[in-house]
C-alpha positions in Angstrom: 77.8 176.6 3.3 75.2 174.2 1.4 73.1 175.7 -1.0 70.1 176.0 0.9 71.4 177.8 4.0 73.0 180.2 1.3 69.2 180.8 -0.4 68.3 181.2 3.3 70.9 183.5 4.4 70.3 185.4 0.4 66.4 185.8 2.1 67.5 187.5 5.3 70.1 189.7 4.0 67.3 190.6 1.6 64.7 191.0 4.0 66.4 193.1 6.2 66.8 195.8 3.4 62.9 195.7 2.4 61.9 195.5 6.2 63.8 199.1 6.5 62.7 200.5 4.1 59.2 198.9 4.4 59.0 200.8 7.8 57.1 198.1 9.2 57.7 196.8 12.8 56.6 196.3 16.4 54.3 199.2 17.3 54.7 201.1 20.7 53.3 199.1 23.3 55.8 196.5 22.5 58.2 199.0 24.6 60.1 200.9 21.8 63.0 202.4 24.2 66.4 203.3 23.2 68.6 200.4 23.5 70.1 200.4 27.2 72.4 198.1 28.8 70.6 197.1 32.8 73.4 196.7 35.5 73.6 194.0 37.7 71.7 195.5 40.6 69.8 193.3 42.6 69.3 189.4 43.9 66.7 187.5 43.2 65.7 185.6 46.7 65.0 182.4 44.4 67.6 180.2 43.6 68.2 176.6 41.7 69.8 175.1 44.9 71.7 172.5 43.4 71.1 173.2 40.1 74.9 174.6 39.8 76.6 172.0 41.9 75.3 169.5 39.6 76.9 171.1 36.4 79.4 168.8 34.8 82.1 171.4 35.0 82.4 175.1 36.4 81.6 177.6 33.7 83.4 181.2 34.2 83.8 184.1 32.4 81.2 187.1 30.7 77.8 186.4 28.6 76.4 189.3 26.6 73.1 188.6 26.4 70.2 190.6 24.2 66.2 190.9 24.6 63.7 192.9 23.2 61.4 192.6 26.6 62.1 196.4 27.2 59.0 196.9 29.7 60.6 197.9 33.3 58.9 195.1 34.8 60.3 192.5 32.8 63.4 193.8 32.6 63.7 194.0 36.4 62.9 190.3 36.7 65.3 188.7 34.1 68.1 191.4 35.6 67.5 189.5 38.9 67.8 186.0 37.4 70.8 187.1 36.3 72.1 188.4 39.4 71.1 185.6 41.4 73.0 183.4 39.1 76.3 185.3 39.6 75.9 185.4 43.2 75.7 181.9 43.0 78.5 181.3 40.3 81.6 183.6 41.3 84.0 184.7 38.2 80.7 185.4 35.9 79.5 188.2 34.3 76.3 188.6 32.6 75.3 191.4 30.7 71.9 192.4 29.5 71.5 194.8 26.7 67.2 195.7 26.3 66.4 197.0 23.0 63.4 197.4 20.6 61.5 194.6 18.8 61.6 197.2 15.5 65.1 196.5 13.7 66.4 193.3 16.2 66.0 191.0 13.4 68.1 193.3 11.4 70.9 193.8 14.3 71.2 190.5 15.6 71.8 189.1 11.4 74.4 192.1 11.4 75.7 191.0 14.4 76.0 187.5 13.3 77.7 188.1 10.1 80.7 190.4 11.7 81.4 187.3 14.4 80.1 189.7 17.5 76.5 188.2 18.3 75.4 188.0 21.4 75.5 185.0 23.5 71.9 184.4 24.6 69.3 186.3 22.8 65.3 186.7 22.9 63.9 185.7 19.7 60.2 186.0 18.1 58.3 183.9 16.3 60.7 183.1 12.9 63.9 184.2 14.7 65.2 180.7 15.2 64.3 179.3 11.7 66.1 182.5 10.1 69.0 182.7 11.6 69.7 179.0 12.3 70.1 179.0 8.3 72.7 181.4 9.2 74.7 178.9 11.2 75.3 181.4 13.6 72.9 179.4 16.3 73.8 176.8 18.4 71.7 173.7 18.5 70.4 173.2 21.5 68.8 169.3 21.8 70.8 168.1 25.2 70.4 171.3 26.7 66.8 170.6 26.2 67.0 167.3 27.4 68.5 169.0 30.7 65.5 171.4 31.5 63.1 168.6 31.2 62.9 167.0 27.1 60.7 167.9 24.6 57.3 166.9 26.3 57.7 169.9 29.1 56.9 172.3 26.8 53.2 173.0 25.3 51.6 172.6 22.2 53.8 173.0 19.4 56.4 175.9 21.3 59.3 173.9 20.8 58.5 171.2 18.3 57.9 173.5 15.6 58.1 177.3 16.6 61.9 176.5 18.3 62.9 174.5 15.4 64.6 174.4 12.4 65.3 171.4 10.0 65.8 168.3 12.5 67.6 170.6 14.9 66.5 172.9 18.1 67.2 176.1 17.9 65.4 178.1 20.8 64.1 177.0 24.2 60.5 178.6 24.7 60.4 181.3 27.1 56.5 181.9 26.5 53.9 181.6 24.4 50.2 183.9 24.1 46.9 182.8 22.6 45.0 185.3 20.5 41.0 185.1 21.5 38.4 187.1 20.9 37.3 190.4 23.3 34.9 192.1 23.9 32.9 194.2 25.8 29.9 193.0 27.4 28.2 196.3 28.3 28.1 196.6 24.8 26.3 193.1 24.0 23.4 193.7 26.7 22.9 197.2 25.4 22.1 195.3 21.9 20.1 192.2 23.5 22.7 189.9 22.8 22.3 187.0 24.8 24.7 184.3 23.5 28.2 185.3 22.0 29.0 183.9 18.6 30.9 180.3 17.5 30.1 181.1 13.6 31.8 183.9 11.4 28.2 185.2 10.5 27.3 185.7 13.8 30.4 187.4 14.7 29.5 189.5 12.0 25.8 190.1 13.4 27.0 190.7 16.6 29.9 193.6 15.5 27.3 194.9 13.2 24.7 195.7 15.3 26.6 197.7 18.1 28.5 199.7 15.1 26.6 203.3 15.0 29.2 205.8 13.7 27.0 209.0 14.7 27.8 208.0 18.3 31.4 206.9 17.5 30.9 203.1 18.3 32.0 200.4 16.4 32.3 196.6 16.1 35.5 195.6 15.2 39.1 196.9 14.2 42.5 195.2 13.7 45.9 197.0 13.5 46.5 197.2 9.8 48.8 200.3 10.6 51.9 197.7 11.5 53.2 194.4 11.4 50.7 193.0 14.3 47.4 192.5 11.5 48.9 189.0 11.1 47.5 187.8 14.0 43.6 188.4 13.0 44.1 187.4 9.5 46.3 184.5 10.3 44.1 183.4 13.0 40.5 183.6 10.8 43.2 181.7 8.0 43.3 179.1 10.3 39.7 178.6 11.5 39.6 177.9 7.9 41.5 175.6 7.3 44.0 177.3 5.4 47.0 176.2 5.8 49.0 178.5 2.9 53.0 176.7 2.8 53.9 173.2 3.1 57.1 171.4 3.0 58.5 168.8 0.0 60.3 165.5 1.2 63.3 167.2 0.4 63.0 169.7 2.8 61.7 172.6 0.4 58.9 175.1 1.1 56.5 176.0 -1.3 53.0 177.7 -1.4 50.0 175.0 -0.5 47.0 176.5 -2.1 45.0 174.0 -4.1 41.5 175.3 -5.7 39.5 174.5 -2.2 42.0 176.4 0.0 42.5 179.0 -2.4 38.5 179.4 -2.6 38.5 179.1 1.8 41.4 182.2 1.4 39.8 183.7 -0.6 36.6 183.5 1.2 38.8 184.7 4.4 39.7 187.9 2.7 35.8 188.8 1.4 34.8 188.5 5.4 37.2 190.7 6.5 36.5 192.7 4.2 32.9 193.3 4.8 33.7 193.3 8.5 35.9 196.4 8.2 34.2 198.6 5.8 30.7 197.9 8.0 32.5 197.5 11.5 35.2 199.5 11.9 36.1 202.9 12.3 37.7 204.6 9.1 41.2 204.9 8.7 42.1 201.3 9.7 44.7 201.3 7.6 46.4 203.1 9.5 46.2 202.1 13.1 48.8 200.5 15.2 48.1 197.7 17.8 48.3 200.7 20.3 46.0 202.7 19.0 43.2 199.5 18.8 43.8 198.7 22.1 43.3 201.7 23.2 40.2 202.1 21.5 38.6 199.2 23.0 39.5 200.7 26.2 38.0 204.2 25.4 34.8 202.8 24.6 35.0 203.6 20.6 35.5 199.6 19.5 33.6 196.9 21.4 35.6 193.7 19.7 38.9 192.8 18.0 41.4 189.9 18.5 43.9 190.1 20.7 46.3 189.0 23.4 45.5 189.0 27.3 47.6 192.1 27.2 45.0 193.9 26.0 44.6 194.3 29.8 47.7 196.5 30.7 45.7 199.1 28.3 42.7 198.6 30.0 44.8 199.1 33.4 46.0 202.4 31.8 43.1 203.9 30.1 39.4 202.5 31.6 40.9 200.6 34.9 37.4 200.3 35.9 36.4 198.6 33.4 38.8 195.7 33.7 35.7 193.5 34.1 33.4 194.3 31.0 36.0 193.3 28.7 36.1 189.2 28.3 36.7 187.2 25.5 35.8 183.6 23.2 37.5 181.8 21.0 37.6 182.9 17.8 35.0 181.2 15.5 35.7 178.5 14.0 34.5 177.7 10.4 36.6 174.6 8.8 37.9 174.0 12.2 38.6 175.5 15.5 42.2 177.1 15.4 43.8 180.6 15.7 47.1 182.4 16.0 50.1 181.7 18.9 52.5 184.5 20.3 55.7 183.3 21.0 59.0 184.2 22.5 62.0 181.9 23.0 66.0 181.9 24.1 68.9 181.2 21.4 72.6 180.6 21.8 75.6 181.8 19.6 77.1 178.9 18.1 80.4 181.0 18.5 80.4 182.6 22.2 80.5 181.5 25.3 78.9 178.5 24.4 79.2 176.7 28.4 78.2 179.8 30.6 75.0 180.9 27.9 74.0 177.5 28.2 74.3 177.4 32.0 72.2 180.4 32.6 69.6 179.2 30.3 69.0 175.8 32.3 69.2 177.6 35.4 66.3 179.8 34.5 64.3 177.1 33.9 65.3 175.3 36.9 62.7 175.0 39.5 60.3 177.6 40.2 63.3 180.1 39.5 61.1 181.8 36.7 57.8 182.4 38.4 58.6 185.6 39.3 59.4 186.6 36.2 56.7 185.4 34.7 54.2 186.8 37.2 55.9 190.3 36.1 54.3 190.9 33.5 51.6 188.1 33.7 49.2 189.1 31.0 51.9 188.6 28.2 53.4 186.1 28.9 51.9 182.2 29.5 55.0 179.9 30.8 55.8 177.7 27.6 57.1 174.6 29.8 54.0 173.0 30.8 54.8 172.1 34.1 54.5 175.6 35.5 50.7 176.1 35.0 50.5 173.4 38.2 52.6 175.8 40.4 51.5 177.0 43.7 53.1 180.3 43.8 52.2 181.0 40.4 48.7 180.2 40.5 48.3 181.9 43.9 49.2 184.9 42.8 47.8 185.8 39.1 45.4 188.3 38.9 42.0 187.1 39.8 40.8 187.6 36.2 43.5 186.0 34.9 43.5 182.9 37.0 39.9 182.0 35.0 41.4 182.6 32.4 44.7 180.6 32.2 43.1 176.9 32.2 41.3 177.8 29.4 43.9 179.3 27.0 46.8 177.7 27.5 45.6 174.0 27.9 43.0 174.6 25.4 43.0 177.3 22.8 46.8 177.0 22.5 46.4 173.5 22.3 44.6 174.5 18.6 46.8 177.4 17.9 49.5 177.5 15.2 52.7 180.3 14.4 52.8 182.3 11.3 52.6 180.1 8.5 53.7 177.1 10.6 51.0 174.3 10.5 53.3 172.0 8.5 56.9 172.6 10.2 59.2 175.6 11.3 59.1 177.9 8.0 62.2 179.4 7.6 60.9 182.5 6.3 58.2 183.1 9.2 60.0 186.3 10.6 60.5 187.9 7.0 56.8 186.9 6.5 55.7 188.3 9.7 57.9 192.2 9.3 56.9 192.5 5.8 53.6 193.0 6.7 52.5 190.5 3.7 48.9 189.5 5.3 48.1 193.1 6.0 48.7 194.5 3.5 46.6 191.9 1.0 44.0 193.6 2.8 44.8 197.3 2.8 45.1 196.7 -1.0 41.4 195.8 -1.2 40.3 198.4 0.9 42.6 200.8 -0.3 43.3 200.0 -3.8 40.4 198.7 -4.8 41.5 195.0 -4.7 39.0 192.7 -5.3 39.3 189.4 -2.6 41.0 187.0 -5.8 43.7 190.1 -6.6 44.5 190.1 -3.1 45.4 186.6 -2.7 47.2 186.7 -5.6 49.6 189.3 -4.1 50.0 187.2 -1.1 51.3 184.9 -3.4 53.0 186.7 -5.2 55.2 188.2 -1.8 55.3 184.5 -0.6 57.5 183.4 -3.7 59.9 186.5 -3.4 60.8 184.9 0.1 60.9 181.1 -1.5 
């Protein structure tokens, strides 16, 4: 083991002891069920027809594979990939274990490091860089040569959030955009005409609507877990602040000269102001779940989000599905924002053949669309290709299909992961659980931070992980 996969592997085992204890993780609406294994049930209609008889040799035996997509929709769908696959591939076995987003990190490293991982697994933005340092992940270059090279997949899904080092390390399974929403009830009640594309007249715009004697407000953003990332990191970004780089010797270190430090800082004083003006009180403390679901209630007109945002909507206000719409999130240095992102990794030390097998089938075809159509709202297909396909397109919800052009070949196109503008940073996942963006702001709005103390915390947490 070289020296820098053991500093690497040093951070996770680490990490996994502050992100416990830290209690820190995905909030509810990510679908925190018990761990339960689906059965192999039913058979998906869609098949890769020659996909298998073209495989270079007959792959047999049992996959274990684990994902943190626990809701029943999407677990249905990948359940009937799987099915369809062993109908299709007699003397296979694949078995999918759904658990929690909260504590997978931590499992799958445990896992890892007692030689019983699972052979496919779902992975989130920073799984692949971790735990490739691990060497417990396959690399995964001719199998992505198989399902269609690195140009089939968009923006920088595979290039960088997949990667590790000069390797691939997890095929893209999908990828979100974070935008701006709002409701636009809320904007004609104030006389506002034309939404904002500058961070003072976002400002203007969540100021005006906010009247806390008729429990109305602005603007809010989950500081309560890990998911405040996403709104700081995105407004990080539309300044130009790009926070870690990478040496020619392949080491990561913090990339704040005076200007960026100045533009961070700068970050930090606006969102600030927003929240103590705009939002309700005890942001601290709210989840993503409990954000969304004020923006549905009618108690937050504005925040930045996902399309699933909707699926609240569906739940709480269903008629209001069509006053919510969004922007893109205002640029200041330069237009840019946040990216979602979920991928596929292999075990370097299971069933290497059959995992790798079932992952080109999926992405074989149009054998996906289904799933993808499942849950459609979360999930944008990351290989490019499908965005152009008839039975997708045909049947996205009618708000959505407006919406798709615009995010995914456009706003993605702009968008960056966690503290990945310069490469894959191996530490993106630890960033991301600790909470370390957040909570730079609680501190000011809770401790009395000013915006420079704040930054200097970030820092601070940044060199524990380097």
């Amino acid at each position: 083991m070289t020296k820098k996969v053991k500093r690497i592997l040093g951070v996770i085992m680490g990490a996994a002891v502050m992100m416990a204890a830290a209690g820190c993780g995905q909030s509810a609406d990510s679908g925190t069920k018990d761990a339960q294994e689906v059965k192999a049930s039913e058979t998906n209609e869609e098949n890769a027809d020659s996909a298998q008889a073209e495989s270079a040799e007959e792959v047999t035996g049992t996959i274990e594979m684990w994902s943190m997509l626990t809701q029943q929709e999407r677990a249905d769908e990948l359940q009937k990939l799987a099915d369809s696959y062993m109908e299709q591939n007699p003397g296979t076995q694949i078995n999918i274990t759904v658990m929690p987003w909260s504590g997978a990190m931590d499992k799958i490293v445990s896992a890892i490091m007692a030689g019983n991982a699972p052979d496919i697994m779902v992975t989130g933005t920073g799984y692949p860089q971790s735990l490739a340092g691990t060497g417990g992940l396959l690399e995964l270059s001719d199998l992505v040569e198989e399902i269609g090279g690195k140009d089939a997949f968009l923006s920088t899904s595979l290039s960088v959030q997949g990667a590790y080092e000069d390797g691939l390390y997890s095929v893209p399974l999908y990828i979100t955009p974070y935008v701006t929403y709002y409701r636009d009830s809320w904007l004609k009640e104030a006389g506002i005409e034309t939404l904002p594309t500058t961070w003072e007249e976002y400002y203007d715009m969540c100021k005006a609507v906010t009247d806390p004697s008729k429990d109305r407000y602005g603007f809010a953003l989950p500081l309560g877990d890990l998911h405040a990332w996403k709104t700081i990191w995105s407004f990080l970004q539309a300044n130009d602040v790009d926070l870690l780089n990478v040496d020619e010797n392949g080491e990561w270190y913090i990339d704040l000269d005076d200007e960026s430090r100045a533009a961070m800082v700068e970050t930090y004083d606006y969102l600030y102001k927003l929240v103590k003006d705009c939002a309700p009180e005890g942001t601290v403390g709210y989840t993503q779940t409990n954000v969304r679901e004020m923006v549905a209630g009618g108690t937050v007109m504005s925040r930045i989000d996902t399309p699933e945002i909707y699926y609240t909507l569906q739940s709480v206000a269903p008629d209001d599905m069509d006053d919510v719409s969004y922007f893109k999130i205002p640029g200041r240095k330069k237009t840019g924002s946040g990216q979602g992102w979920v991928g596929l990794s292999i075990s370097a030390d299971g069933n290497t053949a059959l995992a790798k097998d079932f992952v080109k089938y999926m992405f074989t075809g149009d054998n996906m669309v289904d799933f993808y159509l499942s849950y459609p709202y979360a999930m944008f297909p990351a290989k490019e290709e499908l965005f152009q396909n008839t039975k997708y397109q045909d049947n996205l919800p009618d708000n959505l299909k407006e919406m798709v052009p615009d995010m995914a070949l456009d706003i993605l196109s702009t968008s960056n992961g966690l503290g990945m503008v310069n490469g894959p940073f191996p530490g993106a996942g630890e960033f991301e659980s600790q909470c370390i963006l957040g909570n730079g702001l609680i501190k000011m709005l809770s401790d009395g931070y000013s915006a420079d103390q704040a930054v200097d915390y970030i820092v601070g947490e940044l060199e524990k992980l380097l």
